[in-house]
C-alpha positions in Angstrom: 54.3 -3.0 10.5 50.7 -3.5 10.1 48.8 -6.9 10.7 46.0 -8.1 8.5 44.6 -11.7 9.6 42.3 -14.2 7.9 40.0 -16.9 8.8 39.4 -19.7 6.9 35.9 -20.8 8.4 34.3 -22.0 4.6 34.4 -25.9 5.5 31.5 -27.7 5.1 32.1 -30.0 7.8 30.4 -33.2 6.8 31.6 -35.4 9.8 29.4 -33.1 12.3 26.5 -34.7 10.4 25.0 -31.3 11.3 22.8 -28.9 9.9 24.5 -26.2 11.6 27.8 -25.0 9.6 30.8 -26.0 11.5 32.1 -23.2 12.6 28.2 -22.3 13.9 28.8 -26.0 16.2 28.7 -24.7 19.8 31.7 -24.6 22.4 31.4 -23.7 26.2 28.3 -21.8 25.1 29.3 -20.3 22.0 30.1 -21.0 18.5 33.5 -22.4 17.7 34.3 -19.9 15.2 33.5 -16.8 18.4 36.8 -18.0 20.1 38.9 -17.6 17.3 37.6 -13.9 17.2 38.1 -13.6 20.9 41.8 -14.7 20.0 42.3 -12.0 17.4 40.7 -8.8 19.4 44.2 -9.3 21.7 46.4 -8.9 18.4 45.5 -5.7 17.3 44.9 -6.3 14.2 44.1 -3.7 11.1 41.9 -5.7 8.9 40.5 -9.2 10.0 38.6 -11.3 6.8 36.5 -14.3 7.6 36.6 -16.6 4.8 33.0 -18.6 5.2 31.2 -21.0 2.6 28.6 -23.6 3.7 25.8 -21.9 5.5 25.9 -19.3 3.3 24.4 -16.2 5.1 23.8 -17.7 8.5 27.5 -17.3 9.2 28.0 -13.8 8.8 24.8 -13.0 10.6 25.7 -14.6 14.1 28.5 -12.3 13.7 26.5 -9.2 12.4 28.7 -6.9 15.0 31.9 -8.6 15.4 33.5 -5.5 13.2 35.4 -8.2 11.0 35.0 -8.5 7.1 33.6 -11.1 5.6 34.6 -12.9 2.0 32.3 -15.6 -0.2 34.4 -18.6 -0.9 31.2 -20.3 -3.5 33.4 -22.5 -4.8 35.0 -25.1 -2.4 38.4 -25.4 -4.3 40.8 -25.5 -1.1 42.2 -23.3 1.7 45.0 -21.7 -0.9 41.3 -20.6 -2.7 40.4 -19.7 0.0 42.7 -17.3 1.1 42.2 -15.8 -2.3 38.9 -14.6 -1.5 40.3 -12.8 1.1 43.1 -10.4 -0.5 41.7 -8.0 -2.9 39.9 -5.8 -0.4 43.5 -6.4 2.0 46.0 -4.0 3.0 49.0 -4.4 0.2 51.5 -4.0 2.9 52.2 -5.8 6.5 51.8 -8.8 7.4 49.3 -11.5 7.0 48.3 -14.1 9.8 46.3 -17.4 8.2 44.4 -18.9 11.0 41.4 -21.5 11.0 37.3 -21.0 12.0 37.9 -24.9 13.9 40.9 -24.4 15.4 39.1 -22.7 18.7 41.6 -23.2 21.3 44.6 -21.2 20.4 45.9 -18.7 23.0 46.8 -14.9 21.8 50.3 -15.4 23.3 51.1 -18.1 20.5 50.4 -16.2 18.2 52.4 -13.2 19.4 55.1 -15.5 19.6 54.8 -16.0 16.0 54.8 -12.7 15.1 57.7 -11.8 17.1 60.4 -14.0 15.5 59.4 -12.9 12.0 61.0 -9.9 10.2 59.1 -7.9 7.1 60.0 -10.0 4.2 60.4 -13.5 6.4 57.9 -16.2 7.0 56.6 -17.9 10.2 55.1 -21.4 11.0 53.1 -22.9 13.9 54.3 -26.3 14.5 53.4 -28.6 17.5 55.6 -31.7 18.6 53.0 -35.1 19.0 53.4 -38.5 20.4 52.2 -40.1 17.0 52.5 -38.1 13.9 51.1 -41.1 12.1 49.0 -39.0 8.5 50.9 -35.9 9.2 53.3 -33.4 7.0 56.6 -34.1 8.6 58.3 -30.1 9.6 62.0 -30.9 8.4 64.4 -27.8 9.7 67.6 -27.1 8.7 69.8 -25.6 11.3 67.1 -24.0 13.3 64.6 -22.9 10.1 61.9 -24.8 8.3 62.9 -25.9 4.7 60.1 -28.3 3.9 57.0 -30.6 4.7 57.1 -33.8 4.1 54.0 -35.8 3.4 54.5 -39.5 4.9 54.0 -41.3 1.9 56.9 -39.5 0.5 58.9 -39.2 4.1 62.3 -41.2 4.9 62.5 -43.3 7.4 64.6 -41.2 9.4 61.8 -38.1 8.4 59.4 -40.7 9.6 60.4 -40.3 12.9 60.0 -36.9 13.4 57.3 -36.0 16.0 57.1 -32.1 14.8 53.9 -31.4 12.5 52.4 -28.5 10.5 49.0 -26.8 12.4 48.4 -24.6 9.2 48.7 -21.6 10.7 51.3 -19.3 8.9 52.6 -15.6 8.7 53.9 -14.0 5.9 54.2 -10.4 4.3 51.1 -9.3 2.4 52.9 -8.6 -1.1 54.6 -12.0 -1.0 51.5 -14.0 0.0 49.7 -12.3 -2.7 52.4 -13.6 -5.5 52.9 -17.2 -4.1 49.5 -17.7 -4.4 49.0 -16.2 -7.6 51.1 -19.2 -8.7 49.8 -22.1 -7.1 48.3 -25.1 -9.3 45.5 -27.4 -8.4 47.3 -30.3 -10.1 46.5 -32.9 -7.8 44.0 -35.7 -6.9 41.4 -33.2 -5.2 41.7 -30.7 -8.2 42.1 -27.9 -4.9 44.6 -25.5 -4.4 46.7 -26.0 -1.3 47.8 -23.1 0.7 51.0 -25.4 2.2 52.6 -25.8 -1.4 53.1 -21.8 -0.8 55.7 -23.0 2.3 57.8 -24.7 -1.0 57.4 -21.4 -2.4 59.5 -19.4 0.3 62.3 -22.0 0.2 63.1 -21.6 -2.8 62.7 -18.2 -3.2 65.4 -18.2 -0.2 62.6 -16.7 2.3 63.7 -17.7 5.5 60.9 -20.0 7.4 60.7 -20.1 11.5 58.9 -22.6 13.0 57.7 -21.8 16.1 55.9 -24.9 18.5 52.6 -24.6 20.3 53.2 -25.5 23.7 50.6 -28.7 23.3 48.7 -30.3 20.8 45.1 -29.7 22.5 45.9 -25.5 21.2 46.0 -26.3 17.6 43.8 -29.0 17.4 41.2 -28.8 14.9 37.4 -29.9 15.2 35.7 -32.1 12.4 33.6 -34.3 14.3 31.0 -34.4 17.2 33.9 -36.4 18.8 36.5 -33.9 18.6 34.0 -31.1 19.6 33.7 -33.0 23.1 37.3 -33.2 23.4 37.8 -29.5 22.5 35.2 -28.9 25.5 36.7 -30.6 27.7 39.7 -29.2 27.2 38.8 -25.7 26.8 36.8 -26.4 30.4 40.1 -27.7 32.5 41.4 -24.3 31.2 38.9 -22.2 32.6 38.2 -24.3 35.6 42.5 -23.7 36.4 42.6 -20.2 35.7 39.6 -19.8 38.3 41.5 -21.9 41.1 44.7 -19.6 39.8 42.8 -16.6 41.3 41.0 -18.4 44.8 38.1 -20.4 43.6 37.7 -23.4 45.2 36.1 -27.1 43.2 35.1 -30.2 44.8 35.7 -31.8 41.5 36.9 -29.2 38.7 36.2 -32.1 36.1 32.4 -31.7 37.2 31.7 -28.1 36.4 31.0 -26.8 32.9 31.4 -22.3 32.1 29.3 -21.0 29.1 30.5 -18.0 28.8 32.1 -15.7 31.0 32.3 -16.4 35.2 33.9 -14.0 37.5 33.9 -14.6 41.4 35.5 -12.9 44.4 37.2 -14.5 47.3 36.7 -17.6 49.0 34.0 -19.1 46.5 33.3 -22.8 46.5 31.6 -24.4 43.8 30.4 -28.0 44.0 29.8 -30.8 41.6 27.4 -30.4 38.2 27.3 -26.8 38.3 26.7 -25.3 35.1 27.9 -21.3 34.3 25.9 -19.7 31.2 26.1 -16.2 29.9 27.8 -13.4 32.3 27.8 -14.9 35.6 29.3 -12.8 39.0 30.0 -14.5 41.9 30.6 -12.3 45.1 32.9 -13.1 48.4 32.0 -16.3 49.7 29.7 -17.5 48.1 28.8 -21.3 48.1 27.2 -22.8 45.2 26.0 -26.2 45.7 25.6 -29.0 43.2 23.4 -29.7 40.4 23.1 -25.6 40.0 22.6 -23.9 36.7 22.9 -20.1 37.1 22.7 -17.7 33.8 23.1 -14.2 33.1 22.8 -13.4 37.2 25.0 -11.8 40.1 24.8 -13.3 43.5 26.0 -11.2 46.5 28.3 -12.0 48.6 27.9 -14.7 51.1 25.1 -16.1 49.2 24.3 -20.0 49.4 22.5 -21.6 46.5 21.7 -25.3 47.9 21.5 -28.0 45.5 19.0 -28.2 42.0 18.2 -24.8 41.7 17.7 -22.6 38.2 18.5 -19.0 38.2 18.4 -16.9 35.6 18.3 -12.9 34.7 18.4 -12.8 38.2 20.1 -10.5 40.9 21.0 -10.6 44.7 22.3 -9.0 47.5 24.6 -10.3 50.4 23.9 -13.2 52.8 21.3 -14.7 50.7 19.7 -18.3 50.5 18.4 -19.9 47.9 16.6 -23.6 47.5 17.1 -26.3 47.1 14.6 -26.8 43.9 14.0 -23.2 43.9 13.7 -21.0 40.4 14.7 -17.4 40.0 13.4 -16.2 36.5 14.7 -12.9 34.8 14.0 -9.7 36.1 14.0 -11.2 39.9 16.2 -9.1 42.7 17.1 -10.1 45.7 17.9 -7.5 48.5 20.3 -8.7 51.8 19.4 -11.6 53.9 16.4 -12.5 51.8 15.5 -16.8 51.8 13.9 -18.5 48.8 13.4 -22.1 50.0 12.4 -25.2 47.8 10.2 -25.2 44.9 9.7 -21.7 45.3 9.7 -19.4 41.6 10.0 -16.0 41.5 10.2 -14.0 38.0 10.0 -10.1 37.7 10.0 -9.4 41.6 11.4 -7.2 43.9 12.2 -8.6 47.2 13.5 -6.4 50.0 15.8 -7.2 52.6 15.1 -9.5 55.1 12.1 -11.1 53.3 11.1 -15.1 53.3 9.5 -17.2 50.9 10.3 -20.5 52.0 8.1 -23.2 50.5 6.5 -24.0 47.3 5.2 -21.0 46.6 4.9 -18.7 43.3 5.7 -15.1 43.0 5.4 -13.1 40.0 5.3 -9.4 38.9 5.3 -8.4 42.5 6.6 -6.1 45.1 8.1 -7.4 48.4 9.0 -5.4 51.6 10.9 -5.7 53.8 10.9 -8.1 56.5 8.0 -10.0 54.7 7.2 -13.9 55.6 5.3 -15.2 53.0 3.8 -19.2 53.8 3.6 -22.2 51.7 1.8 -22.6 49.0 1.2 -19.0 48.2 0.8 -17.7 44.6 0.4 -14.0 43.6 -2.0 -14.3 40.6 -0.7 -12.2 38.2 -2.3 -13.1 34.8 -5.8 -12.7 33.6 -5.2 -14.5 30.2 -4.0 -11.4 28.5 -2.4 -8.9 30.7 -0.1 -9.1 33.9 -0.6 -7.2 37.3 1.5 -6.5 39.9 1.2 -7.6 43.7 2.8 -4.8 46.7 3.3 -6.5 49.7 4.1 -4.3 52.0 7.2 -4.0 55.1 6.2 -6.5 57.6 3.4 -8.4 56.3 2.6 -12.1 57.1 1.2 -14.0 54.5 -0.6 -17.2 55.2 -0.6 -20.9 53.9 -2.3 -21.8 50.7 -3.3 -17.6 50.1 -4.1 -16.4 46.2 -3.0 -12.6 46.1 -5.3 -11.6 42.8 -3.4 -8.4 40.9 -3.8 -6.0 41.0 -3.8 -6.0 44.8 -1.9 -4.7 47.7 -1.4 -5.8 50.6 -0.5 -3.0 53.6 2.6 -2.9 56.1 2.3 -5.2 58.9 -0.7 -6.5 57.6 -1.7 -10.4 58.2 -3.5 -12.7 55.6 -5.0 -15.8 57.0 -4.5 -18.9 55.4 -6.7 -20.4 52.9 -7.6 -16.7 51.5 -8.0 -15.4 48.4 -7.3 -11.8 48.2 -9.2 -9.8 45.3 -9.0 -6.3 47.4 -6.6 -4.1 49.4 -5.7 -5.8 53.0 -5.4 -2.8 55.2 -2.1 -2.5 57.5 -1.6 -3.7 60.6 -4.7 -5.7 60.4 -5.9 -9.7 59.7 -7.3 -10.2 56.4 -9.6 -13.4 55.6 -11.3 -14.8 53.2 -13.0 -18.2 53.5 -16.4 -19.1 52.7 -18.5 -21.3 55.4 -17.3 -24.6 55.6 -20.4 -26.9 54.2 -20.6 -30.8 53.7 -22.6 -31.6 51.0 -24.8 -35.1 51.8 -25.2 -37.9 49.0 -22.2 -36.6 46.4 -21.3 -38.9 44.6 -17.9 -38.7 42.8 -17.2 -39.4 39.0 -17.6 -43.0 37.5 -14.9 -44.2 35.6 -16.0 -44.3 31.7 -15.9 -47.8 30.4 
């Protein structure tokens, strides 16, 4: 039995008080409405729809290779309209699974709970049990099965005080679906037409109705506000943080560390306070990542300590590295074995061979490194003319100076030594001292700048 799925993601989402649709709001580095999608790829779906609205066009294109369809709801006339957008280009058979664009924290094995209790021609519901159900459609069962939702105007008092409520999200067969909500109305205060009147529908066409409870309400909450989106990332961060110490990791504080995207790590990592995770991120065996960290898009070999405050980005290492504190990697940077970066040292587009040091406020770009290199404070490869960028090869062995300019194009031979102070426009032979420092002179009766009035 095939499985079709929809996506209502057409809200306008006024309480985000946002430019940005809603389901475009970000969450642990991507947009709410990309961990719905990452829910459905485990279901094995035929056909998934994505039902969007306000944005117009800029949903669809931050998805332009999810592999999904996508249906126009122009008209804002309620999520049982909404589904409507979605069904002519459906299959006619299987099942149909209704699920929500801000409702980003459900797990696939919900939903595959769902599915498995329903038969062709029955109809499933996700509930959830809460402390206060205070606003909510009461679920009222009938020896096991779900025969109607009670709004709590309308409720008993004994309905009242049930704690189970409707999420929204349904299953039902596809030809069924497709004559319930040919006959819903819109004869209500809001004029819309609501998808839950098609629940009434299946009682009383004797469709039998499971109700199947979400283990917490945190997985079917839904996200309207700037508030609820903090919540949500919270909560979706205490998940990933717990299935990381699941597998070894180790946290000083797993309420201080945030993932944006996807972190993997090997044995025996510790992470400390304030580190932040964005993009693909692979930590190897061992390594220690201290606080105030943000690391993007970048593998760090094993045994690899980043100390406190650094930036790394685009960047790769090798084992037994050290990096910081203060220090910036920039995209394109790699790291061989046993290489330090000390603080407020940047690197961007280099290659630095094992061994290597750069350990103080010093600038390397568009360079070369050998191995074995010590390269002093203060030294900066000049790699920019104002319209192109050079390179800098530095060869096995070298020791560069304090305070040296390396002026690309330029290389610098194997063992060779630059004195400090220098500023290197040609080739520094190997094995030899380079210098370059004009004759110290004291100029008599300079006067320095007056202040302007």
């Amino acid at each position: 039995m095939g499985l079709s799925i929809i996506i209502l993601a057409a809200g306008q989402g006024m309480r985000m008080r946002s430019e940005l649709p809603k389901v475009l709001q970000p969450l642990a580095g991507r947009p709410m409405l990309a961990h719905v999608l990452a829910c459905t790829r485990a279901l094995d779906a035929g056909d998934v729809c994505v039902v969007y609205g306000h944005g117009g066009e800029a949903v669809p294109a931050a998805f332009n290779d999810a592999g999904v369809r996508w249906a126009l709801q122009s008209e804002q006339l309620g999520t049982g309209h909404a589904v409507q957008q979605a069904m002519p280009e459906m299959q006619q058979d299987g099942m149909v699974l209704i699920l929500f664009g801000d409702v980003p924290l459900l797990l696939p094995g919900t939903l595959q709970r769902l599915i498995g209790v329903t038969d062709a021609g029955e109809m499933a519901i996700l509930t959830v049990e809460v402390e206060d159900p205070t606003g909510y459609g009461r679920i009222v069962r009938d020896d096991g099965d779900v025969v109607k939702i009670v709004e709590e105007e309308d409720a008993t008092s004994e309905e009242r005080a049930i704690r189970e409520i409707n999420t929204g999200v349904m299953l039902c067969s596809a030809p069924t679906l497709k004559r319930w909500l040919d006959r819903l109305g819109n004869d209500n205060a809001q004029g819309e037409y609501y998808l839950t009147d098609v629940i009434a529908m299946a009682v009383a066409d004797d469709v039998r109705v499971h109700g199947v409870k979400a283990d917490n309400w945190v997985e079917v909450m839904g996200i309207n506000d700037k508030k609820q989106l903090a919540e949500a990332e919270r909560a979706l961060q205490a998940r990933l943080v717990d299935d990381l110490m699941s597998q070894g990791v180790g946290f000083a504080d797993p309420s201080r560390v945030d993932i944006r995207g996807n972190l993997t790590c090997g044995k025996d990592v510790f992470i400390d306070i304030n580190a932040v995770f964005e993009g693909d991120v692979s930590l190897g065996d061992g390594v220690r990542v201290e606080s105030n960290n943000l690391i993007r898009d970048s593998q760090l070999g094993s045994r690899t300590l980043v100390h406190s405050n650094c930036h790394i980005e685009g960047a790769t290492t090798g084992d037994n590295c050290e990096i910081g504190p203060f220090a910036r990697l920039r995209p394109g940077t790699t790291l061989a074995d046993d290489v330090k970066v000390g603080n407020f040292v940047e690197i961007k587009k280099s290659e630095v061979a094992d061994g290597s040091k750069i350990n103080h406020l010093s600038y390397i770009g568009d360079s070369k490194i050998g191995k074995g290199v010590n390269i002093g404070a203060g030294t900066i490869t000049c790699n920019y003319d104002g319209t192109n960028k050079y390179i800098t090869t530095i060869g096995d062995g070298a020791f560069i100076g304090s305070g040296v300019n390396l002026v690309a194009p330029v290389d610098i031979g194997r063992g060779a030594t630059i004195g400090a102070g220098s500023t290197i426009t040609k080739a520094a032979p190997k094995d030899k001292l380079t210098l370059e420092r004009s004759e110290q002179v004291t100029v008599e009766g300079w006067k320095g700048p007056a202040k302007n009035n």
